[in-house]
C-alpha positions, 0 to 999 in steps of 0.5 A: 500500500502506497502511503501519501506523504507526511506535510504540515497543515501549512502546507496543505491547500485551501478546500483539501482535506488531510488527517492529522498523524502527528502533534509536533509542538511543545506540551503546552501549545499541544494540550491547547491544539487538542482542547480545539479539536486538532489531534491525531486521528482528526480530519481537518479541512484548510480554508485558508492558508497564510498567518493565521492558517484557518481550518475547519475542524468538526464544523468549527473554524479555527485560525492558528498561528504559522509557528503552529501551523 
């Protein structure tokens, strides 16, 4: 089986679709991004990308910050 390559959500495009596999930021930014939603296993949808990236995330817009993006 042929696996898709590993991006951050900062490089996704606007409209795409990808599940998060991986929480790379330090304990407490982590805690916070799963408080909103963002956690492995989670599908996440980009609309749009820039500083903040927004994302929508079980119905509900969210705007992240690039450093977390």
């Amino acid at each position: 089986m042929d696996h898709l390559p590993l991006i951050s959500l900062a490089a996704a495009w606007p409209s795409q679709v990808v599940v998060v596999v991986a929480v790379d930021v330090p304990n407490d930014d982590s805690a916070r991004l799963k408080a909103l939603g963002i956690c492995v296993g989670r599908k996440v949808q980009i609309v749009k990308r820039g500083d903040p990236l927004i994302v929508r995330v079980v119905g509900t817009r969210i705007g992240l910050s690039g450093r977390l993006a």
